[in-house]
C-alpha positions as CSV (number, residue, x, y, z in Angstrom):
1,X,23.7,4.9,-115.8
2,X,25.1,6.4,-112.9
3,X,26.6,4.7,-110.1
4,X,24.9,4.4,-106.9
5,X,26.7,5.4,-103.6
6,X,26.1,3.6,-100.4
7,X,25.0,6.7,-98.3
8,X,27.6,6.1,-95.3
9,X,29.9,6.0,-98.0
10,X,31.9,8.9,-98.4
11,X,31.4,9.8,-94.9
12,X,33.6,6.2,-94.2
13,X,36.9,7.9,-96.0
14,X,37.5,10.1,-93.4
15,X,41.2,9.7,-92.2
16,X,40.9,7.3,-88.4
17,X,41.8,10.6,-86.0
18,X,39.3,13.0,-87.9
19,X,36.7,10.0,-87.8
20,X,37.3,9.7,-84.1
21,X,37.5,13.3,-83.6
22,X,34.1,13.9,-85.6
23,X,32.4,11.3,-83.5
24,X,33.4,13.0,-80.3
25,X,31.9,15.9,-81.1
26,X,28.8,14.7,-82.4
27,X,28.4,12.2,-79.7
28,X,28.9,15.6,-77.1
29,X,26.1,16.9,-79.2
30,X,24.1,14.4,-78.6
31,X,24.6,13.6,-75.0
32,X,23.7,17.1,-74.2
33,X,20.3,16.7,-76.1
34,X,19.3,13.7,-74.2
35,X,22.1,12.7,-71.5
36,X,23.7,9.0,-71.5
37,X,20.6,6.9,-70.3
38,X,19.0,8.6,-73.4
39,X,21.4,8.7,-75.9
40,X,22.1,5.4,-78.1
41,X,24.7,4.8,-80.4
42,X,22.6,4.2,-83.5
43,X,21.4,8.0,-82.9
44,X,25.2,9.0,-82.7
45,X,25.9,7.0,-85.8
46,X,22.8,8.6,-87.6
47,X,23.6,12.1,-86.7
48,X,27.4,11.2,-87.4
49,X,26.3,9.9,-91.2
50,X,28.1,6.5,-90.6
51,X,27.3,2.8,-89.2
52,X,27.1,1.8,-85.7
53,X,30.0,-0.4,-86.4
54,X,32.2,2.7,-87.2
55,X,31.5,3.8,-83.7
56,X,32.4,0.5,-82.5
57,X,35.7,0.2,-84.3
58,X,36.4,3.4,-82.9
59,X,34.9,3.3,-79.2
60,X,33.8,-0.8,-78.1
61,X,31.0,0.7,-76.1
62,X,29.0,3.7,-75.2
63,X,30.4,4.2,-72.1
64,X,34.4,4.3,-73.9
65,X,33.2,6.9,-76.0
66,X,31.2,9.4,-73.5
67,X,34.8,8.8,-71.4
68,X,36.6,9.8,-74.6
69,X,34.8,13.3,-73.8
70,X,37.4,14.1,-71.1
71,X,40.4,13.9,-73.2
72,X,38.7,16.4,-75.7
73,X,37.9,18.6,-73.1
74,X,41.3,18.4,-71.0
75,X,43.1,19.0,-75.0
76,X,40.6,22.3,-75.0
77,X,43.0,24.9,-76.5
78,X,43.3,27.7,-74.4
79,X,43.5,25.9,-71.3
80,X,47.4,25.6,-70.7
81,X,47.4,29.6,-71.4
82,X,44.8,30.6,-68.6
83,X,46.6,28.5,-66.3
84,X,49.7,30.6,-66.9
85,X,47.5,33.7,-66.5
86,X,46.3,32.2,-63.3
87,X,49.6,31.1,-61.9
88,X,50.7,35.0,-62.8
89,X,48.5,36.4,-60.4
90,X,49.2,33.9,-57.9
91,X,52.9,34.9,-57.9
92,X,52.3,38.7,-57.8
93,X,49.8,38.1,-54.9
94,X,47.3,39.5,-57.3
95,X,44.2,39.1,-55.4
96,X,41.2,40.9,-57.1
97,X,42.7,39.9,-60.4
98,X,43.2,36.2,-59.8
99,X,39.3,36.1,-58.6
100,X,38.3,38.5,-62.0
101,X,40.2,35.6,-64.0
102,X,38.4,32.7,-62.4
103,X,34.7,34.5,-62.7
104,X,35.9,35.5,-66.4
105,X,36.9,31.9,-67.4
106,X,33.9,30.3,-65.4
107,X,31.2,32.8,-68.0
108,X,33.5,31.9,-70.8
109,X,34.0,28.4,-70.6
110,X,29.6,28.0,-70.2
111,X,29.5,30.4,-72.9
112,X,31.3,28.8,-75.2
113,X,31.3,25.2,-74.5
114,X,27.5,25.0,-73.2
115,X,27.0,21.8,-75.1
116,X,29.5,20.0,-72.7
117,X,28.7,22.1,-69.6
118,X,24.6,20.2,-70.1
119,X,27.0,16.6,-71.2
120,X,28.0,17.2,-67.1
121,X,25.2,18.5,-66.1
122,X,23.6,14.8,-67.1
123,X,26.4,13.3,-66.3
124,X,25.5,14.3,-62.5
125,X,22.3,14.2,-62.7
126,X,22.0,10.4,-63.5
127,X,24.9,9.4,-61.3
128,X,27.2,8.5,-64.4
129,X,30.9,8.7,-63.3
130,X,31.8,11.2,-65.9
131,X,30.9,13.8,-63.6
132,X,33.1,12.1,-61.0
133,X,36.1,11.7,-63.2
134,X,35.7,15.2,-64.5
135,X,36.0,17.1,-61.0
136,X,38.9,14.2,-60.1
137,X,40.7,14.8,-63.2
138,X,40.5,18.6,-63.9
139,X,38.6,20.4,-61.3
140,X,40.3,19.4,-57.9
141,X,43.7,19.8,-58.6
142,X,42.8,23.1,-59.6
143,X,40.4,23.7,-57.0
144,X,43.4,22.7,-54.1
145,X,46.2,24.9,-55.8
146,X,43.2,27.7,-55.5
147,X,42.6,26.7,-52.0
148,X,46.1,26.6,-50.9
149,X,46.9,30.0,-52.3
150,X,43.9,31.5,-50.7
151,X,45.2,29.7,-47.0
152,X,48.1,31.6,-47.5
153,X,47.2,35.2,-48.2
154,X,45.2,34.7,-45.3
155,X,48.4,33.5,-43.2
156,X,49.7,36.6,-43.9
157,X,47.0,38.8,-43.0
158,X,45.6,39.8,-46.6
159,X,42.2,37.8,-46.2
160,X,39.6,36.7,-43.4
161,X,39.6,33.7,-42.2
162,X,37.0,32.1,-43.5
163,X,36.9,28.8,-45.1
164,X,38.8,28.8,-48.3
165,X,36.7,26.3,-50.1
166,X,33.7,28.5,-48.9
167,X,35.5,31.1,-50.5
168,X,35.8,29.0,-53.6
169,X,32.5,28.0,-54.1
170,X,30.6,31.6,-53.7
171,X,33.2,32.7,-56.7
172,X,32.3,29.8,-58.6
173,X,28.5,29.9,-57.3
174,X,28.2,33.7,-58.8
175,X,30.0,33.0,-61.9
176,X,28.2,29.5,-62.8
177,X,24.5,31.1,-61.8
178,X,24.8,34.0,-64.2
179,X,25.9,31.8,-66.8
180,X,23.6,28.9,-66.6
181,X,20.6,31.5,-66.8
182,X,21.8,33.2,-69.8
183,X,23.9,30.6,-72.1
184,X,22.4,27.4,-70.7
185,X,19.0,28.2,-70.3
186,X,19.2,30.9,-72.4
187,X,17.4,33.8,-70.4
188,X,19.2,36.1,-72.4
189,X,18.0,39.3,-70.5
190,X,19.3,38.8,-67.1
191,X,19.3,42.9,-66.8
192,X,22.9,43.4,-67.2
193,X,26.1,42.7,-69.4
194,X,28.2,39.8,-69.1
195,X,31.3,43.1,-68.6
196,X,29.1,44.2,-65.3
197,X,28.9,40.3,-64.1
198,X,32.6,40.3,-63.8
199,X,33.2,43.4,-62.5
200,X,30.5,43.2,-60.1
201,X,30.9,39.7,-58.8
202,X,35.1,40.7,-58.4
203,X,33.8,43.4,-56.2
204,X,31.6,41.6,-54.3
205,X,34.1,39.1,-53.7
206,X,37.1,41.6,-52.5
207,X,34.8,43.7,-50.4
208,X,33.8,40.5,-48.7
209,X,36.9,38.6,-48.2
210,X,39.8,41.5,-47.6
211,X,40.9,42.0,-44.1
212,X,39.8,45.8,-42.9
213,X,43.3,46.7,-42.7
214,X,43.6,46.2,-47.1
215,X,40.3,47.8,-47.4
């Protein structure tokens, strides 16, 4: 007669990173499905193949492992490179393609990581801190390098004077609406391609922020 096989257990020989990994990225799966308030662990566990008390020898509560989230976000390869790419355009007082980056990466990063763009998306919706620790973590310090290069191409005459966190948020406003509508909530016709989004949004941007004497 054959031998029987508990059925959690081959999924238990997993080595303790790929375990912990795996259960990140099925718990971001989940999350997104059904947010924090309605996401338990035994549904993590179940769609994981494992126990609840692998969960817990990895993460001691729910809340441990939906913080976990950041670090796999913030370890997101590709990250460290567009920053570069950013920093590039900052240095050569590229204007128009410094705000084409940022529109780019904004479409890109909803395209391609929708599942924890809607784990946020909770995560604000229901109050949890995530959402907080997030924009702490990773978006403001990006957000004030952004602001304080824009402060300065206006010192020196390049750009209106208008506030730069305005500035900030009707780049980020464009970007974000397009992509929500066609990745998140998947209205995939939204009349033009994601190519004329960028272009059009950059355009929009420089014709409204340039001083008239760079026009």
């Amino acid at each position: 007669m054959a031998p029987t096989h508990h059925p959690f257990e081959a999924s238990a020989r997993l080595p303790a990173d790929e375990r912990r990994r795996q259960l990140i990225e099925v718990a971001i799966d989940v999350f997104s499905k059904r947010g924090f308030s309605g996401a338990t662990t035994k549904e993590i566990a179940a769609a994981a193949g494992v126990t609840e008390a692998i969960i817990f020898r990895h993460f001691a509560t729910k809340t441990q492992l939906y913080t976990a989230i950041l670090d796999h976000r913030r370890l997101h390869p590709g990250g460290n490179e567009w920053l570069v790419g950013i920093k590039t355009h900052m240095d050569q007082n590229d204007d128009e393609g410094l705000i084409r980056s940022l529109i780019a990466k904004i479409i890109h990063v909803i395209r391609e990581d929708s599942k924890f763009e809607r784990v946020l998306l909770y995560a604000a919706l229901e109050g949890h801190e995530l959402a907080a620790m997030y924009h702490e973590q990773f978006a403001h310090p990006i957000r004030d390098m952004l602001r304080d290069y824009i402060a300065r191409r206006q010192r020196e005459g390049v750009l209106c004077n208008l506030n730069p966190n305005a500035i900030l948020a009707a780049i980020a406003g464009m970007a974000q609406q397009y992509a929500t509508h066609t990745h998140l909530c998947q209205y995939k016709d939204a009349g033009f391609s994601e190519e004329e989004a960028i272009e059009t949004f950059t355009h929009i941007m420089m014709a409204g922020i340039r001083t008239e004497k760079t026009q």
